[in-house]
ZAMARGU-4260 file (C-alpha; in steps of 0.2 Angstrom, whole numbers, plus 5000, padded with zeros to 4 digits):
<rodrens>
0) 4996/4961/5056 | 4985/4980/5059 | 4998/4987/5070 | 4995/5007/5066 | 4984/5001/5053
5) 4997/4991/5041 | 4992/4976/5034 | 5002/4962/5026 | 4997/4952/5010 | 5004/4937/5000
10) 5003/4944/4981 | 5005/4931/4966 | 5020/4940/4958 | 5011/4942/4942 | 4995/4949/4951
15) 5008/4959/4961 | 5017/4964/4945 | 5000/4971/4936 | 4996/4979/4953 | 5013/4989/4952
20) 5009/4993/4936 | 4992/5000/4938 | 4999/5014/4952 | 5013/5019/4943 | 5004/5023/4928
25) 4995/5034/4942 | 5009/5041/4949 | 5002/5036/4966 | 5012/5024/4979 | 5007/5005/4984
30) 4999/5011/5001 | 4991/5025/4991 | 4981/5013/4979 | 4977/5001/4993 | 4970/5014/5001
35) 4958/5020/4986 | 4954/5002/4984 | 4949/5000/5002 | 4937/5014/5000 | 4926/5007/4988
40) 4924/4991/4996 | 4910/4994/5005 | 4900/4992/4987 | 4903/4975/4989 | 4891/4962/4998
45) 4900/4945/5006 | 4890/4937/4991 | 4900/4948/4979 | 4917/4944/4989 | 4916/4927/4986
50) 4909/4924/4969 | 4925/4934/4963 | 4937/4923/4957 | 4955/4920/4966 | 4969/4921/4955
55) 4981/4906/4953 | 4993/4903/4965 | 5011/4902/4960 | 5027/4898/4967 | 5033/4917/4969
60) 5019/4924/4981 | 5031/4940/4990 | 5025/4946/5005 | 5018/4965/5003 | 5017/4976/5018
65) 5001/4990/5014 | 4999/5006/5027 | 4980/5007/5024 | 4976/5018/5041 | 4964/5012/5053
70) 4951/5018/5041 | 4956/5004/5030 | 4958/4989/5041 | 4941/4993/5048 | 4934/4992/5031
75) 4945/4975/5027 | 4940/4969/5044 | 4920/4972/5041 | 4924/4963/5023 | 4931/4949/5032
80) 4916/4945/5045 | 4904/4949/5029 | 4913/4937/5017 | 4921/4922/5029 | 4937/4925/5017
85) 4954/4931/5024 | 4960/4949/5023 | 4972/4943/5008 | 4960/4933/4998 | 4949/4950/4999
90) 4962/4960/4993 | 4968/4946/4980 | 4951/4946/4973 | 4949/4963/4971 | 4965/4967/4962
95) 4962/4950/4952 | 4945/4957/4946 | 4949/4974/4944 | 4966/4970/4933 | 4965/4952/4925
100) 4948/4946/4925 | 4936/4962/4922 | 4924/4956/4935 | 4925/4970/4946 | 4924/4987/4936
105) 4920/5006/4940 | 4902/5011/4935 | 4892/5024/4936 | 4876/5023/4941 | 4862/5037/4947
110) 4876/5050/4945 | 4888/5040/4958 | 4904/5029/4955 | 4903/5014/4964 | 4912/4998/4962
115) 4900/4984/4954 | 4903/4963/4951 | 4901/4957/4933 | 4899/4938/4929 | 4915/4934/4917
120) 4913/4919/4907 | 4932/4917/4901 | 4947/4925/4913 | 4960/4933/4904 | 4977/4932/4910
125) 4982/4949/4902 | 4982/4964/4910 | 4975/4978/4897 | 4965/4990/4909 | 4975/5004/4912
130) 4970/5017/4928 | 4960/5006/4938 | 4962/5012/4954 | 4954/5029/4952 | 4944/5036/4966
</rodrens>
Protein backbone atom coordinates (compact mmCIF):
# COMPACT_ATOMS: atom_id res chain seq x y z
CA UNK A 1 0.00 0.00 0.00
CA UNK A 2 1.84 3.88 -1.21
CA UNK A 3 -1.57 5.47 -1.75
CA UNK A 4 -0.26 9.44 -0.98
CA UNK A 5 2.89 7.92 0.11
CA UNK A 6 1.78 5.73 3.23
CA UNK A 7 3.03 2.56 3.73
CA UNK A 8 1.99 -0.56 5.77
CA UNK A 9 4.36 -2.80 7.71
CA UNK A 10 3.98 -5.97 9.80
CA UNK A 11 6.18 -5.11 13.23
CA UNK A 12 7.04 -8.01 15.71
CA UNK A 13 5.37 -6.49 18.83
CA UNK A 14 8.52 -6.30 20.65
CA UNK A 15 10.41 -4.73 17.61
CA UNK A 16 7.49 -2.54 17.39
CA UNK A 17 7.51 -1.83 21.25
CA UNK A 18 11.32 -0.79 21.12
CA UNK A 19 10.63 1.32 18.02
CA UNK A 20 7.80 3.15 20.11
CA UNK A 21 10.12 3.69 22.54
CA UNK A 22 12.92 5.14 20.55
CA UNK A 23 10.58 8.17 19.10
CA UNK A 24 9.02 8.96 22.12
CA UNK A 25 12.25 9.41 23.95
CA UNK A 26 12.47 11.84 20.93
CA UNK A 27 9.50 13.56 21.20
CA UNK A 28 8.84 12.86 17.37
CA UNK A 29 5.56 10.73 16.00
CA UNK A 30 5.89 7.11 14.34
CA UNK A 31 5.66 8.73 10.66
CA UNK A 32 8.14 11.17 11.83
CA UNK A 33 10.93 8.69 12.57
CA UNK A 34 9.99 6.50 9.66
CA UNK A 35 10.61 9.25 7.75
CA UNK A 36 14.36 10.12 9.30
CA UNK A 37 14.92 6.55 8.94
CA UNK A 38 14.01 6.45 5.16
CA UNK A 39 16.39 9.22 4.72
CA UNK A 40 19.41 7.65 5.56
CA UNK A 41 18.75 4.57 3.55
CA UNK A 42 20.30 5.48 0.82
CA UNK A 43 23.84 4.65 2.69
CA UNK A 44 22.84 1.27 2.35
CA UNK A 45 23.91 -1.08 -0.66
CA UNK A 46 21.45 -4.26 -1.56
CA UNK A 47 24.41 -6.32 -0.10
CA UNK A 48 24.19 -4.32 3.15
CA UNK A 49 20.15 -4.81 3.28
CA UNK A 50 20.46 -8.39 3.12
CA UNK A 51 23.28 -9.28 5.41
CA UNK A 52 21.29 -7.39 8.21
CA UNK A 53 19.55 -9.79 10.24
CA UNK A 54 15.57 -10.12 10.39
CA UNK A 55 14.24 -10.26 13.74
CA UNK A 56 12.28 -13.28 15.05
CA UNK A 57 8.91 -13.65 14.19
CA UNK A 58 6.28 -13.89 16.85
CA UNK A 59 2.87 -14.56 17.08
CA UNK A 60 1.89 -10.81 17.79
CA UNK A 61 3.06 -9.14 14.50
CA UNK A 62 0.28 -5.70 14.33
CA UNK A 63 -0.01 -4.10 11.32
CA UNK A 64 1.58 -0.50 11.40
CA UNK A 65 0.36 2.15 8.79
CA UNK A 66 3.72 4.78 8.25
CA UNK A 67 2.80 8.40 6.11
CA UNK A 68 6.41 8.45 4.73
CA UNK A 69 5.60 10.93 1.58
CA UNK A 70 6.43 10.05 -1.80
CA UNK A 71 9.92 10.94 -0.98
CA UNK A 72 10.05 8.00 1.31
CA UNK A 73 8.39 5.20 -0.69
CA UNK A 74 10.57 6.20 -3.61
CA UNK A 75 13.64 5.55 -1.43
CA UNK A 76 11.85 2.12 0.08
CA UNK A 77 11.00 1.26 -3.51
CA UNK A 78 14.72 1.84 -4.86
CA UNK A 79 15.81 -0.25 -1.58
CA UNK A 80 13.44 -2.98 -2.76
CA UNK A 81 14.68 -3.37 -6.55
CA UNK A 82 18.36 -3.02 -4.87
CA UNK A 83 18.04 -5.62 -2.13
CA UNK A 84 15.30 -8.29 -3.75
CA UNK A 85 13.59 -7.98 0.03
CA UNK A 86 10.04 -6.74 0.57
CA UNK A 87 9.30 -3.03 1.79
CA UNK A 88 8.74 -4.64 5.42
CA UNK A 89 11.73 -6.87 5.68
CA UNK A 90 13.66 -3.57 4.86
CA UNK A 91 12.22 -1.65 7.38
CA UNK A 92 12.31 -4.74 9.82
CA UNK A 93 15.96 -4.83 9.44
CA UNK A 94 16.54 -1.56 9.82
CA UNK A 95 14.77 -0.97 13.06
CA UNK A 96 16.15 -4.53 14.16
CA UNK A 97 19.73 -3.29 13.61
CA UNK A 98 19.49 -0.04 14.79
CA UNK A 99 17.60 -0.98 18.15
CA UNK A 100 18.42 -4.68 19.19
CA UNK A 101 21.16 -5.92 17.37
CA UNK A 102 23.78 -2.89 16.84
CA UNK A 103 24.42 -3.79 13.32
CA UNK A 104 23.47 -0.63 11.84
CA UNK A 105 24.84 2.36 13.78
CA UNK A 106 25.27 6.40 13.04
CA UNK A 107 28.90 7.24 12.15
CA UNK A 108 30.63 9.81 11.38
CA UNK A 109 32.94 9.78 8.72
CA UNK A 110 34.85 12.71 6.63
CA UNK A 111 32.86 15.18 8.66
CA UNK A 112 29.35 13.54 7.37
CA UNK A 113 26.86 11.27 9.41
CA UNK A 114 25.84 8.43 7.51
CA UNK A 115 24.38 5.15 8.37
CA UNK A 116 27.13 2.21 8.27
CA UNK A 117 26.53 -1.88 8.67
CA UNK A 118 28.64 -3.54 11.36
CA UNK A 119 29.13 -7.40 11.59
CA UNK A 120 27.53 -8.45 15.13
CA UNK A 121 28.77 -11.80 16.40
CA UNK A 122 26.06 -12.27 19.30
CA UNK A 123 22.37 -10.39 18.76
CA UNK A 124 21.23 -9.09 21.86
CA UNK A 125 17.46 -8.97 22.54
CA UNK A 126 17.78 -5.86 24.71
CA UNK A 127 16.99 -2.66 23.67
CA UNK A 128 19.84 -0.34 25.48
CA UNK A 129 20.36 2.36 22.66
CA UNK A 130 18.64 5.26 23.39
CA UNK A 131 17.91 8.26 20.47
CA UNK A 132 18.60 6.24 17.36
CA UNK A 133 16.70 7.90 14.92
CA UNK A 134 18.43 11.12 14.83
CA UNK A 135 18.83 12.95 11.66
Amino acid sequence: MSGEGLISVRLPGSLLAAFQAARERQGITAHEAARRLLSWLSDLSGEDLRALGDPSTEQDAPRLSLYVGWPGVDRLDSAVRRSGLSRSAILRRLLYGLLVSGSLQYVQLAGKKRLQRFSVQSHSRDVAKPAVLRM
